[in-house]
C-alpha positions as YAML, in Angstrom:
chain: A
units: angstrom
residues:
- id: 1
  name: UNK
  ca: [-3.79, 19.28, -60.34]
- id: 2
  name: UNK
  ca: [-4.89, 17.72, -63.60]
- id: 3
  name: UNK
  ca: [-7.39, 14.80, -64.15]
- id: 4
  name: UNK
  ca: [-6.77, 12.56, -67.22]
- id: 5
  name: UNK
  ca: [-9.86, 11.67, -69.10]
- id: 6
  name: UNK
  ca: [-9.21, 7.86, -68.25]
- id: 7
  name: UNK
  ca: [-9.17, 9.04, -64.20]
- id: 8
  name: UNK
  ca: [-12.12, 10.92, -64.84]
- id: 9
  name: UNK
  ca: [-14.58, 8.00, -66.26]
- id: 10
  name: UNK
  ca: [-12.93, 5.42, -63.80]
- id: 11
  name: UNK
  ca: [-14.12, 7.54, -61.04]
- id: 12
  name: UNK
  ca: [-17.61, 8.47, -62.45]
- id: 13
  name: UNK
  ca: [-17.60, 4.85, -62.85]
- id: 14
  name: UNK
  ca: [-16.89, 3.80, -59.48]
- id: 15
  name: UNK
  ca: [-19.47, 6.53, -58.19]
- id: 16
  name: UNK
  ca: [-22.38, 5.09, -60.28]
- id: 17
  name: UNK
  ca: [-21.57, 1.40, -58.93]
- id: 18
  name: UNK
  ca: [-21.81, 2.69, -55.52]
- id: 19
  name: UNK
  ca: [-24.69, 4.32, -56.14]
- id: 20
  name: UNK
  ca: [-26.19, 1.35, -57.58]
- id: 21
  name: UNK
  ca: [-25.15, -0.91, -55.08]
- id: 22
  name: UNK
  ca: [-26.89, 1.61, -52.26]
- id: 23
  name: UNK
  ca: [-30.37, 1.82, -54.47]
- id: 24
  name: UNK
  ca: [-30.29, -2.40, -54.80]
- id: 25
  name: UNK
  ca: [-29.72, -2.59, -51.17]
- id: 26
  name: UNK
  ca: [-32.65, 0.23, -50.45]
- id: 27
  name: UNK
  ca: [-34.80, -2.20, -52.67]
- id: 28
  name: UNK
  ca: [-34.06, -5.20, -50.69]
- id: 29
  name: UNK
  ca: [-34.68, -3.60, -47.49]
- id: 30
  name: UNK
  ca: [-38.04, -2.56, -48.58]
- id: 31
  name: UNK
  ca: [-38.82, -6.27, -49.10]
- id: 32
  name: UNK
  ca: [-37.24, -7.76, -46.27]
- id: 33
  name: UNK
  ca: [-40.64, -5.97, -44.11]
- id: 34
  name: UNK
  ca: [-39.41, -7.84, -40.82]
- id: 35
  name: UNK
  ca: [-35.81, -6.69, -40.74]
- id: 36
  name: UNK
  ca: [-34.41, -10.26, -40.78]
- id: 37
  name: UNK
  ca: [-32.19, -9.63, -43.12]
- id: 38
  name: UNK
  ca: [-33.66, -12.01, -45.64]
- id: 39
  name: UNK
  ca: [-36.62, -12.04, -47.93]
- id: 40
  name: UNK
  ca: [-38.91, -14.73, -46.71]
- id: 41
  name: UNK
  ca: [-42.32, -16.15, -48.26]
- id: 42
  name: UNK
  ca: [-43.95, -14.37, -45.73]
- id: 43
  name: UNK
  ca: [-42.75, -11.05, -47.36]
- id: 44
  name: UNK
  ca: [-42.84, -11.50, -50.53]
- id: 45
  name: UNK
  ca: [-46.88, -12.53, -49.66]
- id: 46
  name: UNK
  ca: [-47.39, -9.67, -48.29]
- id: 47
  name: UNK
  ca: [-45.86, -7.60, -50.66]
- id: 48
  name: UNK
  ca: [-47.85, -9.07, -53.80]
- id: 49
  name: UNK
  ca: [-50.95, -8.02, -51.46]
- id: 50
  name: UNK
  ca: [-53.91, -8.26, -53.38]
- id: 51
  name: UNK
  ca: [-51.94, -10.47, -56.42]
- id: 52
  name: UNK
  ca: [-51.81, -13.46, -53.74]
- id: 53
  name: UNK
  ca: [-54.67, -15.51, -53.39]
- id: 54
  name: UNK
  ca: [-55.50, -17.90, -51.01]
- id: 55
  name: UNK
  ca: [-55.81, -20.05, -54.32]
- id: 56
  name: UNK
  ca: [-52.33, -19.21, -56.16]
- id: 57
  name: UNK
  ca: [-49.90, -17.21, -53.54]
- id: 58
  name: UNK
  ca: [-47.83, -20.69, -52.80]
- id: 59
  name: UNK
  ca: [-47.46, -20.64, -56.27]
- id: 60
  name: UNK
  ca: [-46.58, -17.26, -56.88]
- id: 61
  name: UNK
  ca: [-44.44, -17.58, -53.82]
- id: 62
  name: UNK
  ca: [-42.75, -20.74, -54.53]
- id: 63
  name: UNK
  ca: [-41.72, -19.53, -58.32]
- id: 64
  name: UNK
  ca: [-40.16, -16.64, -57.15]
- id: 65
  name: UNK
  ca: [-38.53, -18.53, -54.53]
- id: 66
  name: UNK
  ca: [-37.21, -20.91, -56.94]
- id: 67
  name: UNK
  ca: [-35.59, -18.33, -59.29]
- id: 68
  name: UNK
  ca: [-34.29, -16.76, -56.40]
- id: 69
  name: UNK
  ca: [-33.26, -19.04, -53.50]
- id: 70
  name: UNK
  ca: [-30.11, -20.13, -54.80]
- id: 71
  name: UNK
  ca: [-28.76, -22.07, -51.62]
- id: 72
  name: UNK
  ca: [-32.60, -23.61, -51.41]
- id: 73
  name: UNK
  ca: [-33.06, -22.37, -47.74]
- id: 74
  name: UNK
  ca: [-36.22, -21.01, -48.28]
- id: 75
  name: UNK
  ca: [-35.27, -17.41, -48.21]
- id: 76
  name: UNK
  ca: [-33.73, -15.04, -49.88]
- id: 77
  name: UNK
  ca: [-30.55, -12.91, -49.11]
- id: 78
  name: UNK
  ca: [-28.89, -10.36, -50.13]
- id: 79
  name: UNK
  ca: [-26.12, -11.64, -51.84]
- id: 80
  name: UNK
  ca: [-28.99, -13.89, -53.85]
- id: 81
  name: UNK
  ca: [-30.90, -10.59, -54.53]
- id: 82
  name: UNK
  ca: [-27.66, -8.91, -55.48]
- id: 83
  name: UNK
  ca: [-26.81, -11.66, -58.27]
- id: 84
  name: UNK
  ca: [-30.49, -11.84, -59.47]
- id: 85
  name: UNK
  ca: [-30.99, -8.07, -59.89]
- id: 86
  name: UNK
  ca: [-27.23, -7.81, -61.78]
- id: 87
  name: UNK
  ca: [-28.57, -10.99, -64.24]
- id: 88
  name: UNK
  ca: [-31.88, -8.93, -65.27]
- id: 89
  name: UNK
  ca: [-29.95, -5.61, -65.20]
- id: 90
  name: UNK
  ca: [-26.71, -6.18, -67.51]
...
């Protein structure tokens, strides 16, 4: 068979959005540390380690939260992660 040029970038395409979608999920299992299947404050504190002190890790915490946390539940999933990493990403 024969592959048109237009099949042939619609399917490298399609690959590369797979691919991204597996590396974006990869990410946000790295940061959910407790396998919850959500980012909570408790993860992202531990994964700004030293950056979080006792003085301004509720802050840190609390402005990521807010950029993130769409639905306001107080953690983050990955269909919030998903939209937040495709805004900074475009």
């Amino acid at each position: 068979g024969v592959i048109n040029y237009t099949e042939f970038i619609a399917a490298t395409l399609e690959t590369r959005g797979a691919l991204e979608d597996e590396r974006i999920r990869e990410a946000f299992d790295r940061l959910d540390t407790d396998n919850t299947g959500f980012i909570s404050k408790s993860n992202l504190c531990g994964i700004l380690g030293e950056q979080c002190t006792a003085e301004n890790c509720d802050v840190l915490v609390n402005d990521l939260m807010g950029e993130v946390d769409a639905d306001g539940d107080g953690k983050i999933s990955y269909d919030e992660f998903l939209v937040l990493f495709r805004q900074k990403h475009r």
